[in-house]
ZADO-1210 file (C-alpha; in nm, 4 decimals, padded with zeros to 6 digits):
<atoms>
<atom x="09.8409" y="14.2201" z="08.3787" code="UNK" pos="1"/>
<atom x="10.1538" y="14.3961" z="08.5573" code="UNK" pos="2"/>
<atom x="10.4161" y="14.4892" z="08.3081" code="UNK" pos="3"/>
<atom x="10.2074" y="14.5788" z="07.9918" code="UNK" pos="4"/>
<atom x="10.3274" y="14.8649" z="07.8203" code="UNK" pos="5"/>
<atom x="10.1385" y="15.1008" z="07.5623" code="UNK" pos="6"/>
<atom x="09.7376" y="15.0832" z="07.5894" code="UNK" pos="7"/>
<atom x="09.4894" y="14.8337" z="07.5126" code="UNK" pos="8"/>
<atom x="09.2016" y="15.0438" z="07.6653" code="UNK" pos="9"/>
<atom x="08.9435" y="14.8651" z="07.4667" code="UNK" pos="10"/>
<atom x="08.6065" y="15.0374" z="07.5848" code="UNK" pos="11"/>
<atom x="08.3568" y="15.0561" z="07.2962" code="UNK" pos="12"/>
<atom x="07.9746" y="15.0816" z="07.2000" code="UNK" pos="13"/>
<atom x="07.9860" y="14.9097" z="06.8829" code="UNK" pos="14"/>
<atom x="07.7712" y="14.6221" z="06.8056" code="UNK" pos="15"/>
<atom x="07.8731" y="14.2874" z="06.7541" code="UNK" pos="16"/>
<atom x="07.9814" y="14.2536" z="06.4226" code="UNK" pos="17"/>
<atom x="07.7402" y="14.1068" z="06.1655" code="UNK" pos="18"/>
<atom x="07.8853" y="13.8652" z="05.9320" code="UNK" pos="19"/>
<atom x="07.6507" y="13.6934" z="05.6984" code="UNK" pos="20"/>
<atom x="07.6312" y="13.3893" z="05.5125" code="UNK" pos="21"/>
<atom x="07.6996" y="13.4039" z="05.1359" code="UNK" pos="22"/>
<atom x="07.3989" y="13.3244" z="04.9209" code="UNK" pos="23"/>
<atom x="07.5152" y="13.0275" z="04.7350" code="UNK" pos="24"/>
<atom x="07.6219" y="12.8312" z="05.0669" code="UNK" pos="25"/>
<atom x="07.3870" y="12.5675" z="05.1895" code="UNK" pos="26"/>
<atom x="07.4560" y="12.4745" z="05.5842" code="UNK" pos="27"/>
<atom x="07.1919" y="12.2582" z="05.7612" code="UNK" pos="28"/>
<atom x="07.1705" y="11.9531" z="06.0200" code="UNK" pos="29"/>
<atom x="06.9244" y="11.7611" z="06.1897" code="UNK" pos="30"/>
<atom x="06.8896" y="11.7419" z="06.5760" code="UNK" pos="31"/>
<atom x="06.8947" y="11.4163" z="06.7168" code="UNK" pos="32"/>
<atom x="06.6169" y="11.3183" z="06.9497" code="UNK" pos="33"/>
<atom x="06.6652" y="11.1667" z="07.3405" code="UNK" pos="34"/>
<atom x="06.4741" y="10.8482" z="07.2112" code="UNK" pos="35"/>
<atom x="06.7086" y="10.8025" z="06.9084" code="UNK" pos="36"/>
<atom x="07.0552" y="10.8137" z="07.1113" code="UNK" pos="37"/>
<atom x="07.2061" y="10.4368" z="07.1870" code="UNK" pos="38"/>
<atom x="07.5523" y="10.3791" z="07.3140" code="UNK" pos="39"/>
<atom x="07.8539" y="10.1380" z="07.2041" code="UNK" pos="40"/>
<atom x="07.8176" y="09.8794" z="07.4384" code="UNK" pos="41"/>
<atom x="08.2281" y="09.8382" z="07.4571" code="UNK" pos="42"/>
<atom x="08.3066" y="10.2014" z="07.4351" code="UNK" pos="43"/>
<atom x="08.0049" y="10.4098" z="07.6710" code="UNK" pos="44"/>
<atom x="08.0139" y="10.6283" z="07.3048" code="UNK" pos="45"/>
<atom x="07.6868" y="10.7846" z="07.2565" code="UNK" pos="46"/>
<atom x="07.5938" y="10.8002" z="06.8427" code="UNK" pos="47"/>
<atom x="07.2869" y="10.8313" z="06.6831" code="UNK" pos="48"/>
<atom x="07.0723" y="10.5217" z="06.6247" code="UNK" pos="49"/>
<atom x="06.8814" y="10.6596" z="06.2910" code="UNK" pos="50"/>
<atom x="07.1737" y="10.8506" z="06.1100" code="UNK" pos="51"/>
<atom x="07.5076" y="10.8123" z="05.9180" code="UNK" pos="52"/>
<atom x="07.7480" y="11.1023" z="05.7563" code="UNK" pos="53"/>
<atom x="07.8614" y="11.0875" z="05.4301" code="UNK" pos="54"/>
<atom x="08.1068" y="11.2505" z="05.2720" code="UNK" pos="55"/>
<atom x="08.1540" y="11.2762" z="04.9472" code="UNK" pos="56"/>
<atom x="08.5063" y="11.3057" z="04.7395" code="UNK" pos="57"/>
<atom x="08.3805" y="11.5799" z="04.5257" code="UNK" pos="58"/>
<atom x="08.1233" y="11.8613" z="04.5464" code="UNK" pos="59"/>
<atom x="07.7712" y="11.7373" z="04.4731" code="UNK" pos="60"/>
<atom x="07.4427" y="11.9424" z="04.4615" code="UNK" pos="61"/>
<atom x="07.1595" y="11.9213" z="04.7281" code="UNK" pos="62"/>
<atom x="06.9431" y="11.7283" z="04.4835" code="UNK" pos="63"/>
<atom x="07.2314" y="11.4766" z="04.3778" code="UNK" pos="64"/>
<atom x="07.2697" y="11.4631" z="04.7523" code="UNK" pos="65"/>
<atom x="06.8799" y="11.3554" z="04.8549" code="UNK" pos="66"/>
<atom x="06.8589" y="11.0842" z="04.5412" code="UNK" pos="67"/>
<atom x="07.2063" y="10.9377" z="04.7028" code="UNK" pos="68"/>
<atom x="07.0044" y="10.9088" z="05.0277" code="UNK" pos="69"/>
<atom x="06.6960" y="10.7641" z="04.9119" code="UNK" pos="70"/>
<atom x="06.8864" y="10.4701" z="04.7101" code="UNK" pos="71"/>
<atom x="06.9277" y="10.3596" z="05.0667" code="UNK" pos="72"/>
<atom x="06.6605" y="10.3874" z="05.2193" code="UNK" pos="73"/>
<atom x="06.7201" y="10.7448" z="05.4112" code="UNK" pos="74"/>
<atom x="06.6180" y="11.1305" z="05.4338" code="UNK" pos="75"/>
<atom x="06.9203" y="11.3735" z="05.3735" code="UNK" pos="76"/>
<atom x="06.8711" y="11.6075" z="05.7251" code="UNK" pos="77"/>
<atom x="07.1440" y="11.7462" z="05.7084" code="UNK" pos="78"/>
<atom x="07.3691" y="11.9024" z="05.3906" code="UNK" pos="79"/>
<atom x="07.7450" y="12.1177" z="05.4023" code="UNK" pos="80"/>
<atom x="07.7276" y="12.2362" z="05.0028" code="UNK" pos="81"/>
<atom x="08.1186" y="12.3649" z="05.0247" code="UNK" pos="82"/>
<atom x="08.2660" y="12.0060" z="05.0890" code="UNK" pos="83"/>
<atom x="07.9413" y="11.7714" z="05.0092" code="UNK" pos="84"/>
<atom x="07.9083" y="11.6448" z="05.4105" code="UNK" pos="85"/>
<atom x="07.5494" y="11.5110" z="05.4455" code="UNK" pos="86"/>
<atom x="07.3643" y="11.3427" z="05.7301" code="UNK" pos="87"/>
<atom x="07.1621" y="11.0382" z="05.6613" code="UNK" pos="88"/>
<atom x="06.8746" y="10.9776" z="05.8702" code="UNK" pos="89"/>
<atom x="06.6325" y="10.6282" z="05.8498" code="UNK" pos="90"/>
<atom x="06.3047" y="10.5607" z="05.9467" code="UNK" pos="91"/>
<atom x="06.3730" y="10.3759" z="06.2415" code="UNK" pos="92"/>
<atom x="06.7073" y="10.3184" z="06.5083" code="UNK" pos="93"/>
<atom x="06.9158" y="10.0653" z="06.4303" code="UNK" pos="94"/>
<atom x="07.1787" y="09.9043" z="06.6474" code="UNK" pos="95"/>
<atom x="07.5484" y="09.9494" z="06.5545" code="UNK" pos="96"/>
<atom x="07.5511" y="09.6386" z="06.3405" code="UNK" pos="97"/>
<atom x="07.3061" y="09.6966" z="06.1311" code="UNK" pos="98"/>
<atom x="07.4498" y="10.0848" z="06.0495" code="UNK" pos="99"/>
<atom x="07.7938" y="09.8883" z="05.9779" code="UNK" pos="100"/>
<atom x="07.6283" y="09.6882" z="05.7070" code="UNK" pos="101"/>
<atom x="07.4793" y="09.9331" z="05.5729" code="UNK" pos="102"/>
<atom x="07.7843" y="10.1722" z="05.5778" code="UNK" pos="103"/>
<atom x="07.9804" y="09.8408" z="05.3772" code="UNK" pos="104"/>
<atom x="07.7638" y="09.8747" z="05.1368" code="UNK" pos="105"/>
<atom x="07.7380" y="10.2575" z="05.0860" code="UNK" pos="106"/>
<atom x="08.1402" y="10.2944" z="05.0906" code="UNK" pos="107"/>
<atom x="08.1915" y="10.0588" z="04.7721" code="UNK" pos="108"/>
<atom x="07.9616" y="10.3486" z="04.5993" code="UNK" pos="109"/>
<atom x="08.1639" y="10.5657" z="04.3443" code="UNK" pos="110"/>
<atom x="08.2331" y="10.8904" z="04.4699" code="UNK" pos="111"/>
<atom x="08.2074" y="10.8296" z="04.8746" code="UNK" pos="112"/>
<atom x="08.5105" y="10.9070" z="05.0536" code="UNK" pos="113"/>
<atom x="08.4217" y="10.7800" z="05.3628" code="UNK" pos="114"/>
<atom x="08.0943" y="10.7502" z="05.6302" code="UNK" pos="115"/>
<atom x="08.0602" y="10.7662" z="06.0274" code="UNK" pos="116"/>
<atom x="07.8010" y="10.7409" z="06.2952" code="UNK" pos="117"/>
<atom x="07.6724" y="11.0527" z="06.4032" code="UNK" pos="118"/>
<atom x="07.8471" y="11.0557" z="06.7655" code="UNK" pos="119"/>
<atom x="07.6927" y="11.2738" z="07.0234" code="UNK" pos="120"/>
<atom x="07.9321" y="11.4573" z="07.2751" code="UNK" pos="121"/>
<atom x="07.8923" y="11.5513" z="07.5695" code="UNK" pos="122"/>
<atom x="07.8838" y="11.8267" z="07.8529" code="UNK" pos="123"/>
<atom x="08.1790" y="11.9837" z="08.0273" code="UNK" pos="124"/>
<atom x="08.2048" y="11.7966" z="08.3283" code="UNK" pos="125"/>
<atom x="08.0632" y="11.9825" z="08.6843" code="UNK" pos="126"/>
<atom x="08.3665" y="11.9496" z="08.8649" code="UNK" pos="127"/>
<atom x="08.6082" y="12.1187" z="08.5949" code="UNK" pos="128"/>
<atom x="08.6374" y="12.3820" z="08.7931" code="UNK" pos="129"/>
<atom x="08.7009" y="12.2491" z="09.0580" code="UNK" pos="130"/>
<atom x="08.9622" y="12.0536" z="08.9647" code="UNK" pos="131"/>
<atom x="09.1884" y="12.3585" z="08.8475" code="UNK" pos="132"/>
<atom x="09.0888" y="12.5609" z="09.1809" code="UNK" pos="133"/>
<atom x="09.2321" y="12.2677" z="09.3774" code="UNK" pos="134"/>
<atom x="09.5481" y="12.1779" z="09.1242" code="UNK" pos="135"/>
<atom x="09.5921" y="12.6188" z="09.0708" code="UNK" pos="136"/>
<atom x="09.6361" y="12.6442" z="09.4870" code="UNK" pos="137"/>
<atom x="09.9054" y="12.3593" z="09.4992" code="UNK" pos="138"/>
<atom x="10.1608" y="12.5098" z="09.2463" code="UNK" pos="139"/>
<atom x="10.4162" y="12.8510" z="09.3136" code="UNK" pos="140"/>
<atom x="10.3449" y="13.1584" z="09.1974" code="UNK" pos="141"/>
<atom x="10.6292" y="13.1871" z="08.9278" code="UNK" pos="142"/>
<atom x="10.4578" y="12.8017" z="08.7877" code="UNK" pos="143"/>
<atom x="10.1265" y="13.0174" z="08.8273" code="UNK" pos="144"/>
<atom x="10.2680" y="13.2046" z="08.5119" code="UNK" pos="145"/>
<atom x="10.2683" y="12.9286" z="08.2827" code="UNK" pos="146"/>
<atom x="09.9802" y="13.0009" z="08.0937" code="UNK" pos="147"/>
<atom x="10.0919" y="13.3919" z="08.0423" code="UNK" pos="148"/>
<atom x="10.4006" y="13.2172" z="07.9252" code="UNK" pos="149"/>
<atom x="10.2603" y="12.9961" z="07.6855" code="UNK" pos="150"/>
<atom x="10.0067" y="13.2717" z="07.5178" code="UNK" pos="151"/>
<atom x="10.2641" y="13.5411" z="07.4626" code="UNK" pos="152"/>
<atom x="10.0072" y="13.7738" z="07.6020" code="UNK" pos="153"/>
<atom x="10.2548" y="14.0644" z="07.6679" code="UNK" pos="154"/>
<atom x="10.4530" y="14.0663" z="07.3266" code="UNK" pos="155"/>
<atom x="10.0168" y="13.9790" z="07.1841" code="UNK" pos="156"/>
<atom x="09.9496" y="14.3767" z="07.3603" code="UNK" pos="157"/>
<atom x="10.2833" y="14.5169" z="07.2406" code="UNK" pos="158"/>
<atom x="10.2218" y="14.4276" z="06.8736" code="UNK" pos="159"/>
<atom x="09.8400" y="14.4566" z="06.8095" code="UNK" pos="160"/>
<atom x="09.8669" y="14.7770" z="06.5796" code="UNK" pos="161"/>
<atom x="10.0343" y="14.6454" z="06.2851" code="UNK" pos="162"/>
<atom x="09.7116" y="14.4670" z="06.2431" code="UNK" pos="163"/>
<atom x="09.5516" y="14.6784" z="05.9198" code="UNK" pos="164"/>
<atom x="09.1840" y="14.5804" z="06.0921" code="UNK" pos="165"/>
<atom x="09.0161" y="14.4155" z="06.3845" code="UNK" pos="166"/>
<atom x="09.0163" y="14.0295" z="06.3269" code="UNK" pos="167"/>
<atom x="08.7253" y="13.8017" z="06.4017" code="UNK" pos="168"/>
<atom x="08.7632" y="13.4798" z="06.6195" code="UNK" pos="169"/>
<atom x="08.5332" y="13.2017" z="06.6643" code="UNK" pos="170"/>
<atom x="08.5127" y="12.9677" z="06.9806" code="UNK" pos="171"/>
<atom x="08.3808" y="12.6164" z="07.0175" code="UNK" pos="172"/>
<atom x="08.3236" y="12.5653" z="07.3561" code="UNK" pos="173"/>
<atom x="08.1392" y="12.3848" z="07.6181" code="UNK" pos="174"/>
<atom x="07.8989" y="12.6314" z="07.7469" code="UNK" pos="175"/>
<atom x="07.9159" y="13.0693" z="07.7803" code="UNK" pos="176"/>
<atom x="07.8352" y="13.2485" z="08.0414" code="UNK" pos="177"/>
<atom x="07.6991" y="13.5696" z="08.0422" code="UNK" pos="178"/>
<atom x="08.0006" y="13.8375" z="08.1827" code="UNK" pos="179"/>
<atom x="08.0203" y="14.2239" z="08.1171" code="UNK" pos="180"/>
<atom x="08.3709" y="14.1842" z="08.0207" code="UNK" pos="181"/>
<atom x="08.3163" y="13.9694" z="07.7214" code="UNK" pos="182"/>
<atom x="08.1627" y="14.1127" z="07.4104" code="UNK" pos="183"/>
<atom x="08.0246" y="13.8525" z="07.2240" code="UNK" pos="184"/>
<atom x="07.8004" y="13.7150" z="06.9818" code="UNK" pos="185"/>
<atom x="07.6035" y="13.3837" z="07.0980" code="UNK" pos="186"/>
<atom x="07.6054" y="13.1880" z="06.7481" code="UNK" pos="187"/>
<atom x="07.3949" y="12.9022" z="06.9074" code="UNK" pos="188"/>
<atom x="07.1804" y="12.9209" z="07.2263" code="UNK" pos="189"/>
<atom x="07.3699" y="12.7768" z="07.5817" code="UNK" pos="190"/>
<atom x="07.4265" y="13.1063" z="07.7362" code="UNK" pos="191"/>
<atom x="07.3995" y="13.0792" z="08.1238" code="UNK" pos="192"/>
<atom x="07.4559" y="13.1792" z="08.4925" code="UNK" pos="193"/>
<atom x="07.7244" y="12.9337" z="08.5583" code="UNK" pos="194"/>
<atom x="08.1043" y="12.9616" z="08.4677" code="UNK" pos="195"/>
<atom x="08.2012" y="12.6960" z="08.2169" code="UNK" pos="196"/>
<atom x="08.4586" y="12.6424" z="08.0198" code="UNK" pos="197"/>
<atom x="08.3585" y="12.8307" z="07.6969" code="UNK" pos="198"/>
<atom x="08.3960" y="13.1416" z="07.9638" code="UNK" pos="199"/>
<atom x="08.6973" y="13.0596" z="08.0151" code="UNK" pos="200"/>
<atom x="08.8481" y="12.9919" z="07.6625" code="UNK" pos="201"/>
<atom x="08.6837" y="13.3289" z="07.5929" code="UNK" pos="202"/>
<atom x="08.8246" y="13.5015" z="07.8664" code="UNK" pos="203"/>
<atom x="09.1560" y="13.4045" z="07.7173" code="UNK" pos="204"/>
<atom x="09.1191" y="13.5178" z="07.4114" code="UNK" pos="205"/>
<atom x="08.9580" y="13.8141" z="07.4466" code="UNK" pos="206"/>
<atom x="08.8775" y="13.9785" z="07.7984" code="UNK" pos="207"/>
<atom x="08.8218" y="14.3762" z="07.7624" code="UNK" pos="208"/>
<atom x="08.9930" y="14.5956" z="07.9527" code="UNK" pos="209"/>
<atom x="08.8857" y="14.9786" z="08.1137" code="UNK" pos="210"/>
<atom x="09.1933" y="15.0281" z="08.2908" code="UNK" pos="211"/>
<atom x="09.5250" y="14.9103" z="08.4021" code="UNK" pos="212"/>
<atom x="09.4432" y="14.6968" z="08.7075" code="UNK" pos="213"/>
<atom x="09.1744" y="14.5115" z="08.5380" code="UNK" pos="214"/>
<atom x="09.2150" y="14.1406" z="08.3525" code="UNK" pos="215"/>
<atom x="09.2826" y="14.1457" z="07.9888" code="UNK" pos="216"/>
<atom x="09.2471" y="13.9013" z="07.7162" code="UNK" pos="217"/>
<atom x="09.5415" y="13.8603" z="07.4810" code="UNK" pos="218"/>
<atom x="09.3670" y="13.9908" z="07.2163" code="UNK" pos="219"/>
<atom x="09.1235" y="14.2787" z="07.3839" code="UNK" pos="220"/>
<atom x="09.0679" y="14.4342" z="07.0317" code="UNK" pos="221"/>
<atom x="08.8670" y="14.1541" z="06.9805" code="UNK" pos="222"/>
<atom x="08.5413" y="14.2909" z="07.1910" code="UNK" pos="223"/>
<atom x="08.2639" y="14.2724" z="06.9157" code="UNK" pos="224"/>
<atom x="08.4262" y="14.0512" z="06.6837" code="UNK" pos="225"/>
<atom x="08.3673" y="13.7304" z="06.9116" code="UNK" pos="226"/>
<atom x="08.1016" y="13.4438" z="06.8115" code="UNK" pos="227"/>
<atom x="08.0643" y="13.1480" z="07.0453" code="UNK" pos="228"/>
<atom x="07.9437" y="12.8267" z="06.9182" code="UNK" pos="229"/>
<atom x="07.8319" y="12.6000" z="07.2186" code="UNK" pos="230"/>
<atom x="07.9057" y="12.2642" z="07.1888" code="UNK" pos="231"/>
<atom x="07.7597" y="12.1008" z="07.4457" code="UNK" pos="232"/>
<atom x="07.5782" y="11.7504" z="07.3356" code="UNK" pos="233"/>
<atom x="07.6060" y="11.8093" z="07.0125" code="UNK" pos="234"/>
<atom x="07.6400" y="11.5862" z="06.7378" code="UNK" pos="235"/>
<atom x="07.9250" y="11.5312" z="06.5461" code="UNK" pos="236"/>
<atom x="07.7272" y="11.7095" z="06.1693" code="UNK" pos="237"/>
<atom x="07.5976" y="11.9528" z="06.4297" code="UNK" pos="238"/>
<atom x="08.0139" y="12.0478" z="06.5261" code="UNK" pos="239"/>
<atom x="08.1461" y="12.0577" z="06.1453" code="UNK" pos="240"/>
<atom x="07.8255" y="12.2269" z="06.0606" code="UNK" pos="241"/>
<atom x="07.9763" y="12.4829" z="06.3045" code="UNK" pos="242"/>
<atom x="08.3045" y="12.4803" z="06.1970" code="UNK" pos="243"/>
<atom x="08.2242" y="12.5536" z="05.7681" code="UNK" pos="244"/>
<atom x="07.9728" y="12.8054" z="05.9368" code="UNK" pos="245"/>
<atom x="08.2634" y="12.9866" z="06.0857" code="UNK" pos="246"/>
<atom x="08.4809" y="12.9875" z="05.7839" code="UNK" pos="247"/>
<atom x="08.1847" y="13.0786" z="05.5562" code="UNK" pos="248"/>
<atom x="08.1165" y="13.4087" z="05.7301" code="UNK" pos="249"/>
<atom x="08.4756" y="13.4700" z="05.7291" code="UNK" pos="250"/>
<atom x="08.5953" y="13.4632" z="06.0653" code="UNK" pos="251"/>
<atom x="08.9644" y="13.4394" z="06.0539" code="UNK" pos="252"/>
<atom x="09.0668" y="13.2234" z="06.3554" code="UNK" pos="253"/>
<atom x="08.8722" y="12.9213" z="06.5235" code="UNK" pos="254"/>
<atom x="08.9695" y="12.7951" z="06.8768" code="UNK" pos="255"/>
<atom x="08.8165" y="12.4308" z="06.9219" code="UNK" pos="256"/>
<atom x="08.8367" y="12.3141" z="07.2567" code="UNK" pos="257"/>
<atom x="08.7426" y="11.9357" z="07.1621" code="UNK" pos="258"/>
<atom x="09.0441" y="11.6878" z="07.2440" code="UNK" pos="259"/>
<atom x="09.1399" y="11.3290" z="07.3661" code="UNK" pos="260"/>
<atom x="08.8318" y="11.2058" z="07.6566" code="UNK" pos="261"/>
<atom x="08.9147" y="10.9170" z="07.8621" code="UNK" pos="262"/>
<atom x="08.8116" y="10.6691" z="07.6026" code="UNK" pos="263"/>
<atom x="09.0772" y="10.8287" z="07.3454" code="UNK" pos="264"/>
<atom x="09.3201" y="10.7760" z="07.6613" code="UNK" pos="265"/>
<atom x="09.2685" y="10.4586" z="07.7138" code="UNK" pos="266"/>
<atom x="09.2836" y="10.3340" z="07.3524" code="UNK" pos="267"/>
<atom x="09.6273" y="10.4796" z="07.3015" code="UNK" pos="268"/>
<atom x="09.7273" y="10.3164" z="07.6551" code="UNK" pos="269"/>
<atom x="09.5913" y="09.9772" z="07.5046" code="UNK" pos="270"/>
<atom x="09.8400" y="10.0279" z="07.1692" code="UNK" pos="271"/>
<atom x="10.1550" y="09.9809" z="07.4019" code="UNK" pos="272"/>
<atom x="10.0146" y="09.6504" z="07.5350" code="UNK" pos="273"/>
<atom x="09.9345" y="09.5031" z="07.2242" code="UNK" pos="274"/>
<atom x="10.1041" y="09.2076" z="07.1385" code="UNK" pos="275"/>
<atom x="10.0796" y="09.2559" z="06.7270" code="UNK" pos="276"/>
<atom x="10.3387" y="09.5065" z="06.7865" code="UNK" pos="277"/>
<atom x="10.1128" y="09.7866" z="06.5753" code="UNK" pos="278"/>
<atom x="10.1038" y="10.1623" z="06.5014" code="UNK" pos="279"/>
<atom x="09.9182" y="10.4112" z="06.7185" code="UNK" pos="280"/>
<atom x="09.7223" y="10.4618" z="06.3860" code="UNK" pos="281"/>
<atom x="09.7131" y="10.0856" z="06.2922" code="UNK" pos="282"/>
<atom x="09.6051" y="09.9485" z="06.6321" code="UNK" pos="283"/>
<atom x="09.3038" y="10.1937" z="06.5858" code="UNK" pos="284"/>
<atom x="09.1830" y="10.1330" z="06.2897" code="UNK" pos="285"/>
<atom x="09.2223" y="09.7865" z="06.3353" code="UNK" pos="286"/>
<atom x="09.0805" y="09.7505" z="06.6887" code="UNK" pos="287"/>
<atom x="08.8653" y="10.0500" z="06.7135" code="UNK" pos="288"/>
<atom x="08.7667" y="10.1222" z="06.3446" code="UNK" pos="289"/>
<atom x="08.4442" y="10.2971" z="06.4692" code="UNK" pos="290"/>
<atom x="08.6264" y="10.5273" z="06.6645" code="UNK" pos="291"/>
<atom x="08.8271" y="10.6478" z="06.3845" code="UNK" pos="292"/>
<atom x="08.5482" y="10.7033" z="06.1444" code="UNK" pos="293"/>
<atom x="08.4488" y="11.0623" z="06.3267" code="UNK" pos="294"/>
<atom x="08.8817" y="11.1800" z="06.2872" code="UNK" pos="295"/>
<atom x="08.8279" y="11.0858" z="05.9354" code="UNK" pos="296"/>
<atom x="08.4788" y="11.2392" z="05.8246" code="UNK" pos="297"/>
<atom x="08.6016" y="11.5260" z="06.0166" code="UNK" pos="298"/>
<atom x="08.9779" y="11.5550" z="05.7977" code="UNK" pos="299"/>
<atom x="08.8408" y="11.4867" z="05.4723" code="UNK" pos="300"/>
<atom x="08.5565" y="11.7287" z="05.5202" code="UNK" pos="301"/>
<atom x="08.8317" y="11.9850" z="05.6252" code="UNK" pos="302"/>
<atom x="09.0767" y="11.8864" z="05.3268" code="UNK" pos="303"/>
<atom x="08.7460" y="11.9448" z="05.0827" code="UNK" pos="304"/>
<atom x="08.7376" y="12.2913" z="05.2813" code="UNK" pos="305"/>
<atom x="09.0882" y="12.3971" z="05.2355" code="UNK" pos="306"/>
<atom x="09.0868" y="12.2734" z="04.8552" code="UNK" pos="307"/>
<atom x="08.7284" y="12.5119" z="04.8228" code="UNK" pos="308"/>
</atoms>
């Protein structure tokens, strides 16, 4: 924090900021039971064995929603009014064939953009930390700086007052901890003791500061207006339930830490090898359509978003 110049002092006794949910928005999802999670055999990818999303191409009311479901066979659980996402859940768990026929035949109805399993995600690993403790105590002190450099944070301190009002941020994260320095609102429960990387993230973004020798966040104003979302096994309705949750209450900026795991990896490394000479986006959706249903949902649901 050496160098800063004019004051963030950010001390404060305000609450956490209460933003509500407008009346005519409907937001809901259904947990997914232990007993109901199977994995993909070829890919280790965890999905529920009783659901499928569905996303419409237009906006369609809760009721049009639940007759849509039944013609099939299956409870809506879950509903996303702004952009018409709903989760599909059946009486019993089905392997992944049996959801793929049944997805065939629900894509060729009018009006469906396009449908995914409900993949389940996991936890931030244990040894995270560890990792960057080891890999931060190998590099110089200037490379140390990288991450300062990246984030702007000094010209971030030097400009926040042309800002008319305090903005909100909400972060998607693998798990919060607990710290006196962050000011936040828990938006879903996975508060603990232990530093994980939703800490972190948050720490970032918006660390308060008392005094000159202290950490700061780039954006310390932010004490009060921060809402965590924890993302730990969660289900893929359960994340973009999260994300038109955020936007609905009208916080401004979203950080989603949720990016390429080793499976991702290795699928691209498997397009350079293939002999059919294909896209990055061809060889997927060619080899690996299942894995591309989730990027999909996810970008026409956030398309239907913007457009709303």
């Amino acid at each position: 924090a050496r160098g800063i110049t004019g004051d963030v002092s950010t001390e404060t006794e305000a609450e956490a900021a209460e933003l509500t949910l407008p009346e005519d928005v409907t937001i809901y999802y259904g947990e997914v039971a232990e007993e109901d999670i199977l994995v993909l055999p070829e890919y280790e990818k965890a999905y529920a064995s009783r659901d499928l999303l569905v996303q419409m191409e237009r906006k369609i009311s809760e009721e049009e929603a639940r007759e849509l479901a039944g013609v099939y066979g299956a409870e809506l659980v879950g509903f996303i009014s702004l952009t018409g996402t709903c989760q599909w859940r059946f009486a019993k768990g089905m392997d992944q064939n049996r959801l793929f026929e049944i997805q065939e035949e629900v894509e060729g109805f009018d009006g469906v953009s396009c449908i995914s399993l409900n993949y389940m995600s996991g936890e931030q690993p244990a040894s995270w930390l560890d990792n960057v403790i080891d890999w931060f105590t190998g590099i110089s002190s200037e490379e140390k700086k990288w991450g300062f450099n990246k984030s702007y944070g000094e010209f971030a301190w030097e400009n926040q007052n042309w800002m008319k009002e305090p903005v909100s941020v909400a972060v998607l994260d693998f798990g919060f901890q607990k710290h006196g320095k962050l000011h936040y609102q828990l938006c879903e429960d996975g508060a603990g003791d232990d530093c994980e990387h939703g800490t972190h993230v948050m720490g970032i973004i918006g660390a308060e500061r008392k005094n000159k020798k202290e950490i700061c966040g780039v954006y310390p104003k932010a004490a009060n207006r921060l809402y965590a979302y924890d993302v730990s096994k969660t289900s893929t309705m359960k994340k973009i339930s999260f994300i038109v949750d955020a936007i609905a209450r009208n916080i401004k900026i979203l950080n989603l830490s949720m990016g390429a795991d080793k499976l991702a990896v290795d699928t691209y490394r498997k397009y350079y090898t293939d002999p059919e000479g294909l896209s990055a986006q061809e060889y997927v959706r060619k080899k690996v359509p299942d894995l591309s249903q989730e990027s999909e949902l996810l970008s026409r649901m956030l398309r239907g978003l913007i457009d709303e």
